[in-house]
N, C-alpha and C positions, 0 to 999 in steps of 0.2 A: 229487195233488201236482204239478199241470201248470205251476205258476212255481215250481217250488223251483231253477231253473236259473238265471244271471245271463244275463241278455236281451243278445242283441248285436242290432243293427239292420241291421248290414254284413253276418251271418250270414243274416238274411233275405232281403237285397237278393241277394248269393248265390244263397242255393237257390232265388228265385222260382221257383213252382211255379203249373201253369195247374190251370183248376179241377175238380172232382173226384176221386175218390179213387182211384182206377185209371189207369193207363195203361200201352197196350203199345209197344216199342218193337223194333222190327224191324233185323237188323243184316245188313250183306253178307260173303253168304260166301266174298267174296275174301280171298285171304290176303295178307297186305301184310308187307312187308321192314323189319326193325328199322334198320337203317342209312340209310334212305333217308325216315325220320320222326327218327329223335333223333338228337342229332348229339355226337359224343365233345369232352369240354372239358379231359377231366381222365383222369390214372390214379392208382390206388393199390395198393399192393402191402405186404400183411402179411407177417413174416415172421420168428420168433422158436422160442428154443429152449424157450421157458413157456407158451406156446399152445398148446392140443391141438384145440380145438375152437373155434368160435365160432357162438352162437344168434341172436344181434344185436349191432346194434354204432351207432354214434351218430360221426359228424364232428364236432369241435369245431374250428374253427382247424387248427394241428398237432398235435392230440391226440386220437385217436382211443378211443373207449370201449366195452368189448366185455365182452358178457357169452362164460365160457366153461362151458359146462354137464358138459364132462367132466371136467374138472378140480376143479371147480365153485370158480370164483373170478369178479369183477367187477375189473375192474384198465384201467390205460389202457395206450394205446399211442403212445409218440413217433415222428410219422412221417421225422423226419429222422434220428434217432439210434437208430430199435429197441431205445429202451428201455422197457421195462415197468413198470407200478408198480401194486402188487396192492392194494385200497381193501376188497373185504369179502374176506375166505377163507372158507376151508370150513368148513361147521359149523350147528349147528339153532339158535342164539342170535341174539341183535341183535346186528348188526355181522360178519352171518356170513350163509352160502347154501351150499345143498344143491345144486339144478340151478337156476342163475338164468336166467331167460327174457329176456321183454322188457324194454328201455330206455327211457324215456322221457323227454327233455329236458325241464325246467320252463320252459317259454318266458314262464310270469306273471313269473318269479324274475328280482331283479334280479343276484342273487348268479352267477358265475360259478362254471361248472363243476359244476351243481345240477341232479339227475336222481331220478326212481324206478324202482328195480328189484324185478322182481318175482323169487322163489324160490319156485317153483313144489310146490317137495317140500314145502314147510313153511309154504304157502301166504301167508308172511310180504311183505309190501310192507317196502322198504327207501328212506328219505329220504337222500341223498346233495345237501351242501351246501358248495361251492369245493372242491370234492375228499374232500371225506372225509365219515364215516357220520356222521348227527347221530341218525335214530331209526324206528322200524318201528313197525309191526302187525300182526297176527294178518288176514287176512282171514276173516268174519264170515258169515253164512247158508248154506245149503245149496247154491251152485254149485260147480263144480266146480275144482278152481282155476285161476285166471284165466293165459292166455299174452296175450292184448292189454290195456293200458291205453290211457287217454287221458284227459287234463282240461281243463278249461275253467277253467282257476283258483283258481274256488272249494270243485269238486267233482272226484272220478275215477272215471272209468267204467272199469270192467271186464267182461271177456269170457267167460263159461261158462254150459254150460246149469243151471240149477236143475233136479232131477230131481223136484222136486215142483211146482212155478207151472209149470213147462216154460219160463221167459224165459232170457234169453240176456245181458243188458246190466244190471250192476247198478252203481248211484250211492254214493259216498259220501262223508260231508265229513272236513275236515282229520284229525280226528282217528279216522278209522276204523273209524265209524260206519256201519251200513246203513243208506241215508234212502231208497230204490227201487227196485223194476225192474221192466223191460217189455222188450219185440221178443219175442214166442212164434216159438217154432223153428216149421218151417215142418212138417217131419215128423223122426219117428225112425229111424234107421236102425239097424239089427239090428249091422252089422259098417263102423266107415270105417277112415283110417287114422289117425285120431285119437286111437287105442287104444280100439275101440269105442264113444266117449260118443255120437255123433251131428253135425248140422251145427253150424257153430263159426262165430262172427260173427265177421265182419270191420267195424272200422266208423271213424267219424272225428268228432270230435266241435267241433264253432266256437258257443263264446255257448250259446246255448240250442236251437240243432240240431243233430240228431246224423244224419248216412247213414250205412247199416247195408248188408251183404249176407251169407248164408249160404254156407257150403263148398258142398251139393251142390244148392243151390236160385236159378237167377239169376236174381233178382227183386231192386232195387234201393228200400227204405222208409227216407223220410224223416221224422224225428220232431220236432215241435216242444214242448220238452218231454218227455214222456213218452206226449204225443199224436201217434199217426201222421196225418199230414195228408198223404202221398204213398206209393202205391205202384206202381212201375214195373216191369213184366213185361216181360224182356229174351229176346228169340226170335232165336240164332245160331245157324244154322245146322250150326257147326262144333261145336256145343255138344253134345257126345251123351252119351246111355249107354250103358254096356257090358253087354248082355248074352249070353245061352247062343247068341245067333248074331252072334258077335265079326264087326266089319265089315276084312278083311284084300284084301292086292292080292296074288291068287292068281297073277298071272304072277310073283312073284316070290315065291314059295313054293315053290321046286323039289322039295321032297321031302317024303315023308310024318313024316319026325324034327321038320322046322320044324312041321309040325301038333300034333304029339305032345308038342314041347313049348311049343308056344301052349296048349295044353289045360291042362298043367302050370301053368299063371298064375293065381292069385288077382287077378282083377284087379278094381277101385272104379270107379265113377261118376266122367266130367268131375268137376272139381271149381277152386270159385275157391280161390286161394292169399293172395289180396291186394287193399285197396282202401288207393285212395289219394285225398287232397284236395291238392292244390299250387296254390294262386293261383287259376285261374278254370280250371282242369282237375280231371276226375274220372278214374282208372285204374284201370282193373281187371283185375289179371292171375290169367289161370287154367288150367287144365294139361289136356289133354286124354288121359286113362287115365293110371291109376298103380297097380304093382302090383311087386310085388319080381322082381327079373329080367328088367323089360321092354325093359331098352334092348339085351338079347341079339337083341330082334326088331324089326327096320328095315322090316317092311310093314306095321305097322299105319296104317291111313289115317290122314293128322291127327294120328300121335302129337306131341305136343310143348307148349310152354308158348307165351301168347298173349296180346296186353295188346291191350282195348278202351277206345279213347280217348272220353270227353264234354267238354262243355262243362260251365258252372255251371249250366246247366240242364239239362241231362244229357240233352241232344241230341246222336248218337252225333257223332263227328267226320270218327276212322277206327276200322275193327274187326278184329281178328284179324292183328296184326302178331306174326310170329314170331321169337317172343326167341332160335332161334338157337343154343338150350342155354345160355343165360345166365338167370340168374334175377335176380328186386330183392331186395337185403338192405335197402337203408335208400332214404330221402328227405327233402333236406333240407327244408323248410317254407320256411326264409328263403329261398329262392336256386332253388326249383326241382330243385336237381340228385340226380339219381338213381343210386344206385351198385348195378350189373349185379355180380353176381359172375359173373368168367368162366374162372376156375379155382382148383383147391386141389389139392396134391399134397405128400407128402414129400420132404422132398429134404434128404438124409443124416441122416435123423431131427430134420430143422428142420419146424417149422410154415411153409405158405408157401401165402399164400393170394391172389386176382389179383379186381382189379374194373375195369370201365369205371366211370368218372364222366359221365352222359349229361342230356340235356336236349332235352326234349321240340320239335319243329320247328314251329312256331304256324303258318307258312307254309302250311303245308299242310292 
């Protein structure tokens, strides 16, 4: 089923890829400054007494659109006014969600204010059209249920492994159909923190190409169609595993408690968090160790989150810029612009949540 995709010509011109099927690509182990590559254009600041949580969230204009998974509602938010207005609620029916995840803006749609949400518990996809519910689906085969969407218009891809083909990226059309899938996970892992399933795709999807990367595996495949015609093995240095001899900066380890309770940690494999497509940029940010309790301990080498920059042919640019404790919640597609969450806190039992608005320094 290698044309079942709508062909884009621009998506090829894009990924030009040189020839063979392999390639490795070598990254420096410098670590590079997030301020001094993207540069602040914007801020935004959430802030509401009907928020308890947020999974995603989507920029419209001055409407902001967020899924909240504890609460479990899909609602918007006005950024000038902090007013709210709740589009699915709670609940296992159409026109309802359980923990809704990812967002996705219908960029084919000419309709304003037109998104797919996924509800994760009820593994239902939710059609949202100028603001309100118009109609769902059940998602279909044996994966898992899907936290990444994406589409190319015709078709949407989704993110989970299939516990029997072992793929990762399954296709389906308008109406909710299963019509493929492909990307085989790379390996299984016994324990991640993706509540044990295994690695977890990240991917992006233009016309009739799709780039793909794994949570614990960095290796960068390109597919055209359902055909992989590229794959790129990414070697950073800063990119480790954790194992039974944790790598730590023992002059600042003063006592034997810091040891005792470094051992105390369950701690996972680097692992990527995020890919992104923006214009003629590829991003990929990813965290280096993660495990419950870790930010009690400030010597681990390298701890921290980290975006390697490419080109459209995924020529590294720059590598290992440290986000600084800020993470990426969203990116706009039209405009480039990246929104860092760079804090969340209560404040007199308000929701109150803080982002840079950033953009990447081509300059450089």
């Amino acid at each position: 089923m290698n044309n079942i995709y709508a062909l884009s010509l621009m998506s090829l011109v894009f990924f030009s890829c040189n020839s063979g099927n392999e390639t490795s690509i070598t990254l420096s182990g410098t670590e590079n400054d997030l301020y001094e590559n993207f540069t602040v254009i914007d801020t935004l600041r959430i802030t509401s007494d009907s928020i308890y949580a947020i999974y995603s969230l989507v920029a419209d204009n001055d409407e902001v659109y967020l899924s909240d998974y504890i609460a479990g509602n899909f609602l918007s938010y006005n950024i000038h006014s902090g007013k709210t207005k709740h589009i699915l609620a709670k609940g296992d029916g159409p026109g309802e969600v359980q923990f809704p995840t990812q967002i996705l803006k219908k960029v084919e749609d000419t309709l304003n204010n037109s998104y797919y949400v996924v509800d994760n518990a009820s593994r239902r996809l939710n059609f949202i059209e100028n603001g309100q519910f118009a109609n769902s689906y059940i998602f279909t085969g044996n994966h898992i249920a899907p936290v990444a969407i994406k589409s190319n218009g015709d078709y949407l891809f989704a993110g989970g492994l299939d516990q029997t083909s072992n793929q990762l990226i399954h296709v389906y059309d308008q109406k909710g159909v299963l019509v493929d899938s492909f990307y085989d996970v790379a390996k299984k892992l016994s324990k991640t923190s993706f509540g044990g399933a295994t690695n977890y795709p990240f991917f992006e999807v233009d016309g009739n190409i799709t780039i793909a990367i794994q949570s614990y595996d960095y290796a960068i495949s390109l597919f055209e169609g359902n055909d992989l015609i590229k794959h790129y093995k990414i070697e950073n240095p800063k990119f480790k595993t954790v194992n039974d001899d944790l790598i730590v900066n023992a002059n600042n380890a003063s006592t034997n408690r810091d040891f005792d309770k470094l051992k105390s940690i369950e701690l996972t494999p680097s692992r990527i968090i995020k890919l992104l497509k923006l214009n003629d940029l590829v991003i990929v940010e990813w965290e280096q160790y993660s495990g419950d309790n870790i930010d009690d301990i400030d010597y681990l080498e390298d701890y921290g989150r980290y975006l390697d920059v490419y080109d459209s042919d995924l020529n590294p640019i720059i590598s290992n810029i440290k986000s600084s404790g800020m993470h990426i919640k969203y990116a706009d597609q039209s405009n480039a612009n990246i929104y860092f969450k760079i804090a969340a806190n209560d404040e007199a039992n308000k929701f109150n949540e803080q982002y840079l608005v950033m953009q990447f320094n081509h300059e450089n």
